[in-house]
C-alpha positions as CSV (number, residue, x, y, z in Angstrom):
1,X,3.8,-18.4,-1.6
2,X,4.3,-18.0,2.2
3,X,4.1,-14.0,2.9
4,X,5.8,-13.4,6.8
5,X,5.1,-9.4,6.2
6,X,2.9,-7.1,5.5
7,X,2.9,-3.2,5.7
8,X,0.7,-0.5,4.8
9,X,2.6,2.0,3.8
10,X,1.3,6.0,4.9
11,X,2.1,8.4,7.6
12,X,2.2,8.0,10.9
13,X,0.9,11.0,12.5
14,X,-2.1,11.7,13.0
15,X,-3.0,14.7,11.0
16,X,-2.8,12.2,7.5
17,X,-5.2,10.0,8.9
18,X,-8.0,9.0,6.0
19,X,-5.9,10.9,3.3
20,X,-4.8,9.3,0.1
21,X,-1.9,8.5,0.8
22,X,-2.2,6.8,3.9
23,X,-4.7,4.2,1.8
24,X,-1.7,1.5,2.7
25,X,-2.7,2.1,6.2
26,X,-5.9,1.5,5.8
27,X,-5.8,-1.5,3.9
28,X,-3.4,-3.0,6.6
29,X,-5.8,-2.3,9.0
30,X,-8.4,-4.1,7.2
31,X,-6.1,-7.0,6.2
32,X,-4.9,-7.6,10.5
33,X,-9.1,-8.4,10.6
34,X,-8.7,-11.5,7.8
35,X,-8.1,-15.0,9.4
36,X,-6.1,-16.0,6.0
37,X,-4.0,-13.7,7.0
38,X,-3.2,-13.8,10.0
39,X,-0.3,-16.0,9.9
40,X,2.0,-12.8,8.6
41,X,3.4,-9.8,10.4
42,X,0.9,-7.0,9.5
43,X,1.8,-3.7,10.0
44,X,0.9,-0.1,9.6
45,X,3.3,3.2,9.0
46,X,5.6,4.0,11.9
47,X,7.2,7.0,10.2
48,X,6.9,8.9,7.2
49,X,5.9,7.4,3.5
50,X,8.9,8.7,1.8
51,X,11.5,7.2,4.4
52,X,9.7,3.7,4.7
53,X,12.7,1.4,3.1
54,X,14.9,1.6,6.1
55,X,11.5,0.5,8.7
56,X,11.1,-2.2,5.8
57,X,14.7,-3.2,6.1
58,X,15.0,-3.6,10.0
59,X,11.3,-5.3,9.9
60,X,12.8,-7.8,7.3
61,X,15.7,-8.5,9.6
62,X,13.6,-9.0,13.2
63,X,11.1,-11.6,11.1
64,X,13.8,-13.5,9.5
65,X,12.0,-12.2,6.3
66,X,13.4,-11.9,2.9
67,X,11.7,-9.6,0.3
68,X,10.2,-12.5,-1.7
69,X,8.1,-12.8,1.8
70,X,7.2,-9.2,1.7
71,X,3.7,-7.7,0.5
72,X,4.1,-3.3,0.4
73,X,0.4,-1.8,0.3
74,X,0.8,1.7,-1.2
75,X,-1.5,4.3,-2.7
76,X,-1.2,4.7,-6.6
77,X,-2.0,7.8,-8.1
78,X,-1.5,6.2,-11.9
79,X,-4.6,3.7,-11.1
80,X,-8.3,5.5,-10.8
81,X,-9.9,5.3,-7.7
82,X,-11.7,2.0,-7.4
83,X,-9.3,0.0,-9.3
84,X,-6.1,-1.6,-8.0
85,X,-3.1,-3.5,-9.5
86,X,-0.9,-6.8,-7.4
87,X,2.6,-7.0,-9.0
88,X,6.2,-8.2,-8.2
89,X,9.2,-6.9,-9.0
90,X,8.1,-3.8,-10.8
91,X,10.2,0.0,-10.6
92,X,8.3,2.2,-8.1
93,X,6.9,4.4,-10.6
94,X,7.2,7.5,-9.2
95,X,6.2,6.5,-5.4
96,X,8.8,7.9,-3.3
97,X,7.9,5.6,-0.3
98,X,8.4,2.4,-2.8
99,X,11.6,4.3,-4.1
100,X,13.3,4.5,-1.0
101,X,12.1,0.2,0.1
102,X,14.0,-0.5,-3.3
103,X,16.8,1.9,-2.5
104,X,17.4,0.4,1.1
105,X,16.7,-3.6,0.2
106,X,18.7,-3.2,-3.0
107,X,16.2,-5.3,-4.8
108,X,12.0,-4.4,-6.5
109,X,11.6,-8.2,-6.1
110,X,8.9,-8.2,-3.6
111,X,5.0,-7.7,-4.3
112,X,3.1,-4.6,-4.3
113,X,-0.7,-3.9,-3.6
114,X,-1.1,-0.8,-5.7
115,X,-4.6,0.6,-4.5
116,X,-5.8,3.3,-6.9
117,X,-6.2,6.8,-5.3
118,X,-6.8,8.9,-8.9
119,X,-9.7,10.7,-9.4
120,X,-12.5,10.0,-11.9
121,X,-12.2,11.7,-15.1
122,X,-16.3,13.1,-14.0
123,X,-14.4,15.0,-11.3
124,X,-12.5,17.0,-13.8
125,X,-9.2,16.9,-11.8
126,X,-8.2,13.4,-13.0
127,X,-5.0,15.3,-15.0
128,X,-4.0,16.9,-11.3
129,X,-0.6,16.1,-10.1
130,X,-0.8,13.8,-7.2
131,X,0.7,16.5,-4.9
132,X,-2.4,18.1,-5.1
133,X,-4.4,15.7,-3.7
134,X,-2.7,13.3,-2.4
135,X,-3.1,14.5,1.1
136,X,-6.2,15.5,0.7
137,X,-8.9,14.0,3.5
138,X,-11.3,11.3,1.7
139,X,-14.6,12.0,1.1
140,X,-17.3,9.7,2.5
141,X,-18.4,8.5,-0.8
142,X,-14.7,8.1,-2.2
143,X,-13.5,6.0,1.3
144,X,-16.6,3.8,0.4
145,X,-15.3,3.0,-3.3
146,X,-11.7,2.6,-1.7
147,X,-12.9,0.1,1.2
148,X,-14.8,-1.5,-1.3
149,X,-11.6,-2.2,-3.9
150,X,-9.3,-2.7,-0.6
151,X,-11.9,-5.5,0.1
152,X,-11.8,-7.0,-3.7
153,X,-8.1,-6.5,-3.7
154,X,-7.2,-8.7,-0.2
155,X,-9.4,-11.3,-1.6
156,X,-7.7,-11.6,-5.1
157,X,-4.4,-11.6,-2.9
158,X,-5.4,-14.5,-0.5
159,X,-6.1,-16.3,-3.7
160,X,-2.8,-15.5,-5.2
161,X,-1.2,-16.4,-1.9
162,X,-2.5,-19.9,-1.5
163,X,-1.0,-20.7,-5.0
């Protein structure tokens, strides 16, 4: 499967920088440094997470892209940190910034880097509602397990891709 884009889904400004919710960004950051992929459109939030369908939509449009073509990297506060999950057309599960991509294309059939932002259950607050933490700044230890899994996860997708 040929993917033409890729966006990291987050917030733009400044202040969410290395918070959990703006994982996607980070990821697409990472993924613009990979040669396999550098034959797709890779790009980062240019607005808020919760209104990211209609940026999808018009990005779509200028790259003659359909949503088959389409890889959305978004935080997931059902997965544990260091863990992450690749599927295709699956509901948004509570993500308001994948809500609102399936509101405005009308479709979920597109695939989904899901990197897992919840915390270990040694913490104590894995039962927290991801509002309370989702944007929280990332410890150094936790951005380590969370570059680490990006790593493991862009892999797995390259492989997935060439298939």
């Amino acid at each position: 499967m040929i993917y033409k884009l890729i966006i990291g889904l987050g917030n733009a400004e400044k202040q969410y920088n290395n918070t959990y919710h703006n994982v996607g960004a980070l990821a697409a950051l990472r993924a613009s440094k990979i040669n396999a992929l550098k034959s797709a459109v890779i790009l980062g939030p240019s607005g808020y997470m919760n209104h990211s369908g209609q940026v999808i939509k018009k990005e779509l449009k200028k790259h003659d892209a359909k949503p088959e073509e389409l890889l959305v990297i978004h935080d997931d506060s059902d997965l544990m940190q260091g863990t992450y999950k690749i599927s295709t057309g699956r509901g948004a599960g509570g993500h308001k910034g994948v809500e609102d991509i399936i509101h405005h294309l009308k479709t979920k059939e597109f695939t989904r880097l899901r990197i897992g932002i919840r915390p270990h259950e040694k913490t104590g607050k894995h039962h927290e509602k991801a509002s309370k933490f989702v944007l929280k700044k990332i410890s150094k230890e936790n951005l380590q397990v969370i570059e680490t899994v990006i790593e493991k996860a862009l892999s797995e997708f390259i492989e997935i891709a060439k298939k």
